[in-house]
C-alpha positions as CSV (number, residue, x, y, z in Angstrom):
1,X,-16.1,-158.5,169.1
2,X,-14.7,-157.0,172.1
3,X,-12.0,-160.0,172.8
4,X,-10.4,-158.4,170.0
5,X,-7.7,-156.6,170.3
6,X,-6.6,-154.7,167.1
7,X,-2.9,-153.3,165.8
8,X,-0.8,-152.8,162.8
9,X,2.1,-151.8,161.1
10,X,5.5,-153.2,162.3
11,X,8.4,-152.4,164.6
12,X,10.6,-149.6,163.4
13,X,14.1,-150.7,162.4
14,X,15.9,-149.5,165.5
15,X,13.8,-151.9,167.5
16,X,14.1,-154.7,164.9
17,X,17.5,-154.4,165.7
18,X,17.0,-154.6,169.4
19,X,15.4,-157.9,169.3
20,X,17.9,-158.8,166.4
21,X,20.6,-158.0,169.1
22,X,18.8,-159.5,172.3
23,X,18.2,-163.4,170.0
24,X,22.1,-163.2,168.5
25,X,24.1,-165.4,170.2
26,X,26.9,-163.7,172.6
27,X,31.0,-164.6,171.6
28,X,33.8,-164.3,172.9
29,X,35.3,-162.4,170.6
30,X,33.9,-160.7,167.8
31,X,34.1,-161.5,164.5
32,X,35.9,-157.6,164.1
33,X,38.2,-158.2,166.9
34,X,39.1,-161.1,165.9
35,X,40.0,-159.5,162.0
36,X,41.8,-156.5,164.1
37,X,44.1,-159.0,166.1
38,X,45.1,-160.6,162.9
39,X,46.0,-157.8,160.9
40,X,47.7,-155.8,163.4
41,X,49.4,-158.9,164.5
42,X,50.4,-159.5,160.6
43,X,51.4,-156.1,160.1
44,X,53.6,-156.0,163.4
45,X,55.6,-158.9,162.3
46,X,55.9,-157.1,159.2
47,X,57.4,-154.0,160.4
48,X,59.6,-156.4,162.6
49,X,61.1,-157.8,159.9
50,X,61.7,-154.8,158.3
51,X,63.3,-153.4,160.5
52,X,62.3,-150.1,161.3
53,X,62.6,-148.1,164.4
54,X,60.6,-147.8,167.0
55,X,59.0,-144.6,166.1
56,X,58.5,-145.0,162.6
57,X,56.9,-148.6,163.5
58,X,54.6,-146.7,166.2
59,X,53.5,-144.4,163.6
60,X,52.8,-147.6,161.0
61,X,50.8,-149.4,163.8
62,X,48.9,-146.1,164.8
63,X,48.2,-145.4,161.1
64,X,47.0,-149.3,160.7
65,X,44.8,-149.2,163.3
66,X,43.0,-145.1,162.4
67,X,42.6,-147.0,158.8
68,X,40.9,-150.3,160.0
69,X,38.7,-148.1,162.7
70,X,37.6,-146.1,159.8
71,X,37.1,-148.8,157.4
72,X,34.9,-151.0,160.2
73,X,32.7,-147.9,160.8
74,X,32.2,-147.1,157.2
75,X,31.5,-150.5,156.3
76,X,29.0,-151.0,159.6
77,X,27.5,-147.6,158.5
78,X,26.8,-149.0,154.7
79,X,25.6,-152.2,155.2
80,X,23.0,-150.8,158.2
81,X,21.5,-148.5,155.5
82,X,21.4,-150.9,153.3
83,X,19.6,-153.2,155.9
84,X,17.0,-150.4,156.7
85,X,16.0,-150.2,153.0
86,X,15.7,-153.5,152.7
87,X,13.7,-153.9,156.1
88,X,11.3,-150.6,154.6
89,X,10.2,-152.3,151.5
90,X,9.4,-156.0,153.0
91,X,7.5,-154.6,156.1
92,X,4.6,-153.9,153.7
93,X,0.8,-152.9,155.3
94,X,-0.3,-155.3,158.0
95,X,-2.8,-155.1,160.2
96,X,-4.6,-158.2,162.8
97,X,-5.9,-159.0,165.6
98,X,-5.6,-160.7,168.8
99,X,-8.2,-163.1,170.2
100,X,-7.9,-165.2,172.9
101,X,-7.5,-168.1,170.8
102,X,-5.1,-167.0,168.1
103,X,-3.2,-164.2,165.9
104,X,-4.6,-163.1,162.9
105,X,-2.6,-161.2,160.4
106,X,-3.9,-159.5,157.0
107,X,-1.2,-158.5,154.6
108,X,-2.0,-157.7,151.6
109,X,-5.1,-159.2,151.1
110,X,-4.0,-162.4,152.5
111,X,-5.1,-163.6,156.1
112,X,-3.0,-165.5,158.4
113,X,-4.3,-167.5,161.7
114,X,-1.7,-168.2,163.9
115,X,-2.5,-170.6,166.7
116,X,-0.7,-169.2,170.3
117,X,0.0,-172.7,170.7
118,X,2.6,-172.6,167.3
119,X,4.6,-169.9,169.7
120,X,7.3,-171.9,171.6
121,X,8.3,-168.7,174.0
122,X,8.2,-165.3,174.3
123,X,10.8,-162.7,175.5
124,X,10.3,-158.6,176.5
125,X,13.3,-156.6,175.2
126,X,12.7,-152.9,175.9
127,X,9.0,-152.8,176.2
128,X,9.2,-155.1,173.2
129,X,7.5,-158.4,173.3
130,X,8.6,-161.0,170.6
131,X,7.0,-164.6,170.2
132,X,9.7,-167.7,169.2
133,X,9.2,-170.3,167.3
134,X,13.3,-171.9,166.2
135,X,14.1,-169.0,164.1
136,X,10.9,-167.5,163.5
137,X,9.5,-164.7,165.6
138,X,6.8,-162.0,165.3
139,X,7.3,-158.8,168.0
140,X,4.8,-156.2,169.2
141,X,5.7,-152.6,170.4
142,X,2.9,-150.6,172.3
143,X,3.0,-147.9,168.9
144,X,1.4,-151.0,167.2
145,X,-1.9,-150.9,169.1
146,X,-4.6,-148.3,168.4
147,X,-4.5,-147.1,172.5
148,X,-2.6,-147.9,175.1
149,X,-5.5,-149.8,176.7
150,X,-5.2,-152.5,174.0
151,X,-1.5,-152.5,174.3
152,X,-2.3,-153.1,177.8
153,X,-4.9,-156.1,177.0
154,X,-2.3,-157.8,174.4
155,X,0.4,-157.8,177.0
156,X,-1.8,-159.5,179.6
157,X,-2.7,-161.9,177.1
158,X,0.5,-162.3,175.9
159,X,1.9,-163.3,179.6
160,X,-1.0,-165.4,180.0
161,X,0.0,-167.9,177.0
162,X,4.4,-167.7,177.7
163,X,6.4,-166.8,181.0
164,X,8.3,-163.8,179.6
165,X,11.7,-163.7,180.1
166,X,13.4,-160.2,180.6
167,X,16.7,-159.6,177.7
168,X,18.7,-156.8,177.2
């Protein structure tokens, strides 16, 4: 009984979006810039054809750009408190263990082994360790553990099974 290592609960939504942010492939370009060089490129060309002088067209592309800044921010503030209600009613009561052997993971009255073997990697974001497997992944913060000393005992056990690598 004492190779087990207890915790529960889930990570909180800001660090969901950590390890969200540390798996998402990097661009280029964003998908917003990309949006903003269009329309301010369409809207230029407009104005250009219009005509209009160069103070008047200042002001248009000034007012284009206050009005898309806005819009993006309002929008990215909307859809994240959408994603946070939808992220507080699936993270519903878990608890498990660790063992040397495997994961287990009770939620709602269903239990879960999980081989460390399934696991293809793991990676530490922010004292955040999350376990891969293609697009699956399961993540462990130290306020999941009951003390700090199990915390401490997962994490060792954790680097025993997968090299972690470091993302920020």
């Amino acid at each position: 009984m004492d190779n087990k290592i207890k915790f529960s609960g889930y990570l909180t939504f800001e660090d969901s979006l950590k390890v969200q942010k540390a798996l998402e492939n990097k661009k280029w370009l964003s998908t917003y810039a990309i949006i903003t060089i269009i329309t301010l490129g369409v809207t230029g060309f407009i104005i250009y054809k219009m005509q209009a002088d160069v103070l008047l067209a200042g002001f248009l592309l000034l007012f284009m750009c206050i009005l898309m800044y806005g819009g993006f921010r309002f929008m990215k503030t909307i859809a994240r408190k959408t994603q946070k209600n939808i992220y507080a009613k699936a993270c519903t009561k878990r608890n498990g263990t660790f063992t040397p052997d495997k994961i287990t993971i009770r939620k709602n009255k269903a239990t879960t082994d999980i081989p460390w073997k399934y696991f293809e990697q793991a990676i530490e974001t922010d004292g955040i360790i999350t376990l891969i497997r293609g697009k699956e992944t399961l993540s462990f913060a130290k306020y999941m553990f009951h003390h700090k000393k199990d915390w401490t005992k997962a994490k060792n056990i954790l680097r025993d099974k997968y090299p972690l690598n470091k993302k920020n």
